[in-house]
N, C-alpha and C positions, 0 to 999 in steps of 0.2 A: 504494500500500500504506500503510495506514494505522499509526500509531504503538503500541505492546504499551507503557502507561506501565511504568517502572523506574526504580527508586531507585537513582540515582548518588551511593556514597558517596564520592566526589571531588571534589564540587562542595560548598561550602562557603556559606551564605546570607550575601549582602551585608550583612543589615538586622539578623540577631543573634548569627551565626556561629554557630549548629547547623550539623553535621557531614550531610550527606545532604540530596540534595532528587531527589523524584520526576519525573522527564522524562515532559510528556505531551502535548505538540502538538513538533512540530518544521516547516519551511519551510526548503528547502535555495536555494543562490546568488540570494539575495534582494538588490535593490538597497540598499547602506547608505547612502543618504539620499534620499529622497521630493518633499523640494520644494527641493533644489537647480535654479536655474537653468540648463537644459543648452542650448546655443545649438545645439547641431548633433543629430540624429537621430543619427549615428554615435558621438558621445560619448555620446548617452543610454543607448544599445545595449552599449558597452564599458565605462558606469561601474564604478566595485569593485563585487564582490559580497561578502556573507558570509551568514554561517547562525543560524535561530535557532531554541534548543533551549530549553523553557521548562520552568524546575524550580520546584516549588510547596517550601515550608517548611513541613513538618506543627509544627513549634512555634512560626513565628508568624505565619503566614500568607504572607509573601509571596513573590510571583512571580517570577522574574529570567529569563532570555535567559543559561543560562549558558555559552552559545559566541560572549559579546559581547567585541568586541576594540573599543576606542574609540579605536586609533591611526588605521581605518579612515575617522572622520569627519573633516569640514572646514564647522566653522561661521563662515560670512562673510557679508560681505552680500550674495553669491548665496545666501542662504540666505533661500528667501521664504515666511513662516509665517503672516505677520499672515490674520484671517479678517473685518478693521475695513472690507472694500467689501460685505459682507452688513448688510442690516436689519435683522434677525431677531438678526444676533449684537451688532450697537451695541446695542439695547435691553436685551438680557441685561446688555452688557457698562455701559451707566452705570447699569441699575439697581444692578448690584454694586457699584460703585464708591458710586454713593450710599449706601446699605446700609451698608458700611464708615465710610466719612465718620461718618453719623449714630451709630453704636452706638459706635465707639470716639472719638468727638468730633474726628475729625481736622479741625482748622483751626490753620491757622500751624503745623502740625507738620513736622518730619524725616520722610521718608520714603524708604526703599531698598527696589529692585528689582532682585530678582537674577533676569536673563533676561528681562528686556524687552522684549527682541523690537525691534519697533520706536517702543516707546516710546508707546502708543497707553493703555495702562491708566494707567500712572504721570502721562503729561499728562492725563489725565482727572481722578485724584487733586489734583491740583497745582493744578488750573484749577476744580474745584468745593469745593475745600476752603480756596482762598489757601494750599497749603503750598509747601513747595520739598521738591526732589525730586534724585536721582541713580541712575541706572540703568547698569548691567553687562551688556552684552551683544555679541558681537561681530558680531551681525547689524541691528547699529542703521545705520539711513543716515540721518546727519543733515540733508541736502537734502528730505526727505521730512516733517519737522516743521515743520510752518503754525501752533505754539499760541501763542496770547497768553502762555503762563505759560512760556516756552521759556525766558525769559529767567533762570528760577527752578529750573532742572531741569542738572544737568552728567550727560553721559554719557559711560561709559568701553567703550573695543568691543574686549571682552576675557573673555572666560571667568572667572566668579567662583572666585577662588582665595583662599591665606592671604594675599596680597598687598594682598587688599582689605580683611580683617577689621578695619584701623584705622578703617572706615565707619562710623558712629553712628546710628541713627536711632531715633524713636519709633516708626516702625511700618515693617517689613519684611514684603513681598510676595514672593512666588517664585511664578509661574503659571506650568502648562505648561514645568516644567523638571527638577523632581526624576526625572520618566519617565526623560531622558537620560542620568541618573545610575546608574555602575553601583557603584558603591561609597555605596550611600546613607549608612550609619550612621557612616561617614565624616564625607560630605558636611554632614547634619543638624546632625553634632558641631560642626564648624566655623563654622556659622551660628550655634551655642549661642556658643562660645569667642568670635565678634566681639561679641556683646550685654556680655558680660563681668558686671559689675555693673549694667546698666544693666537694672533687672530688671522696670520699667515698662512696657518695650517690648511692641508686641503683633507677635507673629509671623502671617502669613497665606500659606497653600498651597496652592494649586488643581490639579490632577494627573486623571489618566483616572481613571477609576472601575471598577475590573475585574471586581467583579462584575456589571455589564451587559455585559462584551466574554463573562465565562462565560454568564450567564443567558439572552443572546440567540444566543447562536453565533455574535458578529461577529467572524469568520477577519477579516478589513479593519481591526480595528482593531489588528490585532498585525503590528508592521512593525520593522524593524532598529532605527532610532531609538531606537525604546522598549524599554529594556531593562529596567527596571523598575514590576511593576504592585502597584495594592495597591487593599485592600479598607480599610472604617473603620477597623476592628479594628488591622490590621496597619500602616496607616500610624499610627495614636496609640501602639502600640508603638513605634513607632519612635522617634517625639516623647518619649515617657517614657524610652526608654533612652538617650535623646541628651541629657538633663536638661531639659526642659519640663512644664509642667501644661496636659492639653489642658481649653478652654475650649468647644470644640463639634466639632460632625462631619455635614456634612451634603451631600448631594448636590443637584447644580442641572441646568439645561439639560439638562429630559428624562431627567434620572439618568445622564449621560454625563462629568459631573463629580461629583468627589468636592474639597471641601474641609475644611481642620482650620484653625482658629483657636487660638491656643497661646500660655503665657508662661513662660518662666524660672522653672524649680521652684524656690519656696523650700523645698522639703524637708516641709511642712506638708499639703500636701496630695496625699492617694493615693487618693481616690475616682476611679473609673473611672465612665466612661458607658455606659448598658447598648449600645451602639451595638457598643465596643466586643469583645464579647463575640459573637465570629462565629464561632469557628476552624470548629464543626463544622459551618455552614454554609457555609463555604466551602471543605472538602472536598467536602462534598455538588455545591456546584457544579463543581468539577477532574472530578466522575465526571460530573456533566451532560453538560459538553463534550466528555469524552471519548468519551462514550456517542452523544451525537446531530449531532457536529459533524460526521462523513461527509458525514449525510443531509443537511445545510446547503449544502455544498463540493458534492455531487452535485445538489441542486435548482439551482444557479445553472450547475453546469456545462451541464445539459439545456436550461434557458433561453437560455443562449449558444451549443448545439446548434439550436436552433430558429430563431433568428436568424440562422445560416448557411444553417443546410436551404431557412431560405424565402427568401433572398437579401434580406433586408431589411437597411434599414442601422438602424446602435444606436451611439449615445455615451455615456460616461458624463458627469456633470455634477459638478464638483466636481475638479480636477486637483491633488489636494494626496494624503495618506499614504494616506488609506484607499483611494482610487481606483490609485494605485501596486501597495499590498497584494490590492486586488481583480483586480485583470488582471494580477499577477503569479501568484497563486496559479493563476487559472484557465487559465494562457497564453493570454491574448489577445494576439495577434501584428496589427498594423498593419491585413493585409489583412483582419480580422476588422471591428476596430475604431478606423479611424484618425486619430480626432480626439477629444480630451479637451474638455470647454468649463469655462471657469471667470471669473469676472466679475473676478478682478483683473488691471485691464490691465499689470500688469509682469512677468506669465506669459506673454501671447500672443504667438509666435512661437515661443516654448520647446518643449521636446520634455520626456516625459517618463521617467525612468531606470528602466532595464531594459527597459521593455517600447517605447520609442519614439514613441509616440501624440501628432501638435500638438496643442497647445494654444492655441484658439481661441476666441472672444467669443461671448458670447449669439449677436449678432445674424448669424456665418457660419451657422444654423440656418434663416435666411430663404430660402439659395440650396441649402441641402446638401439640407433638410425630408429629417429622422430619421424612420424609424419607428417606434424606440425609443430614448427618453433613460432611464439609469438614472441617477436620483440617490445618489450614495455616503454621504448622511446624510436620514436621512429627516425631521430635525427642519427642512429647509430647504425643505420640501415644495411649503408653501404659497406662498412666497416663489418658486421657482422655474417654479411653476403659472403665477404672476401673470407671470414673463416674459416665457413663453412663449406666454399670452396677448394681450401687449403688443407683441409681436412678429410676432401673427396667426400661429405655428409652432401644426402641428396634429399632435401623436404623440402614443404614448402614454406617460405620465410611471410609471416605475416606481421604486421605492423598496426600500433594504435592510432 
């Protein structure tokens, strides 16, 4: 049974605090973490659940998870996010990195990263720029850094808090982190507060980009993790009410990211970017999805109907949130679909939570031969083509 949206005037928006937000996708005992290492199929099976109810802010757009409880997570170094063993993602990822280098002249600069991961963008920074560097994250494993500029880099594995705002640096990065945040304008604020005077500083934020999770009807890219989405609009609001002047807005990698580039308001400047200026298209999109996301959720479940009926076997490819999100929504249960494949080897043998499925290498597809691989991102297409290729595996390659 599908969701009737309604305005919950109890739910208060993280990002500007208007009173009411409309609920209009919900997913009930969803696994709350994705790419937690689960060593046993039975832990994968009884990890915590929780729920997510997704309320939209008609005055400033954005999205929250407002049945998000964050005592629920555990970010450690079982916690495995990096996506640095894909091709396809190292070229995005040092063209970015170049990119930045060159436009804000980062050489011999300070640099902080808050959420790091595993330290894979900030030594890229460090190592193509000669800066030094120091990164926050408590899913860093420092056995895992081979950089020449390691030497130049201090990591602390730890969740960014006010603890850490005596940090300094001339350019601050935050990727792939503010999602987990469920008190953004909080969070934002406090990023502002460590810059202090230092008004030089270039701020940089990479985050999902929600208008293609609406515009496409990707149900796979909303998973417990993320409890916060935004659009241009709504994340540069946010940046302006947290005291910054946004400097750009733009999305990357197939429009699946959205980034904001930003500096410490001096008060002089209130020109907005027509980018900004989305609200009423992104209601437009909340009634998309709520309109045609069914028929999305019912095409793939018939697919996965089909692949039982004909007794064929089907893996998905990709064993990280959206593949979680996708065989959780559609319960796919083990005997359906029992093996996940994903090319970072410090997944395989893992299982994956809620739904149980190994997680397995390219090359177990040599002896298993699928008759269906889904891939969970389709900008890995090509890349995954070439495989399975390479691997002489002959199925048929499907994409979301």
């Amino acid at each position: 049974m599908m969701l009737t949206p309604q305005l919950d005037y109890s739910s208060t928006c993280p990002a500007c605090g208007s009173k009411g937000m409309l609920i209009f996708y919900e997913a009930m005992n969803v696994p709350v973490h994705s790419v937690l290492l689960m060593p046993t199929r039975e832990e994968a099976l009884s990890y915590p659940k929780g729920n997510i109810r997704l309320g939209f802010c008609g005055a400033c757009g954005f999205i929250s998870n407002t049945a998000f409880d964050a005592t629920l997570h555990e970010y450690s170094s079982r916690y495995e996010e990096t996506q640095g063993f894909s091709s396809t993602f190292n070229r995005f990822h040092r063209a970015l990195a170049q990119r930045l280098i060159d436009k804000y002249n980062l050489q011999n600069k300070d640099i902080i990263e808050i959420g790091c991961g595993k330290g894979e963008f900030l030594m890229m920074l460090c190592e193509m720029g000669n800066n030094r560097g120091v990164g926050v994250d408590p899913a860093y494993v420092s056995e895992r850094n081979s950089s020449p500029a390691k030497d130049r880099v201090a990591f602390i594995k730890d969740l960014y808090s006010e603890k850490y705002t005596n940090l300094k640096g001339d350019f601050i990065a935050c990727k792939m982190t503010l999602e987990h945040i469920h008190p953004t304008f909080e969070f934002v604020s406090m990023v502002r507060r460590s810059i202090g005077e230092k008004t030089d500083a270039t701020i940089f934020f990479q985050l999902p980009n929600v208008t293609y999770v609406l515009r496409d009807l990707a149900f796979w890219d909303i998973y417990y993790e993320h409890c916060s989405y935004f659009s241009k609009g709504s994340l540069a609001r946010l940046f302006r009410k947290s005291g910054f002047d946004v400097l750009s807005l733009s999305t990357e990698y197939d429009n699946q990211y959205l980034t904001i580039e930003a500096k410490p308001s001096n008060g002089m400047n209130d020109n907005t970017l027509s980018e900004e200026n989305d609200l009423e298209e992104l209601r437009s999109l909340v009634q998309h999805f709520v309109k045609h996301y069914p028929e999305r959720l019912q095409a793939w479940s018939d697919m996965v109907k089909r692949i039982v009926d004909g007794r064929k076997k089907a893996v998905i490819w990709g064993a990280g949130s959206k593949g979680v999100a996708f065989l959780t929504k559609l319960n796919v249960t083990t005997d359906i679909m029992p093996y996940a494949v994903d090319i970072n080897p410090y997944k395989r043998g893992t299982f994956l939570a809620g739904t149980g499925q190994e997680i397995v290498a390219p090359d177990f597809l040599q002896t298993y031969t699928p008759d269906v691989v889904i891939a969970m991102n389709p900008i890995y297409k090509n890349e995954i083509q070439n495989d399975l290729n390479t691997l002489g595996v002959r199925t048929e390659l499907v994409t979301m």
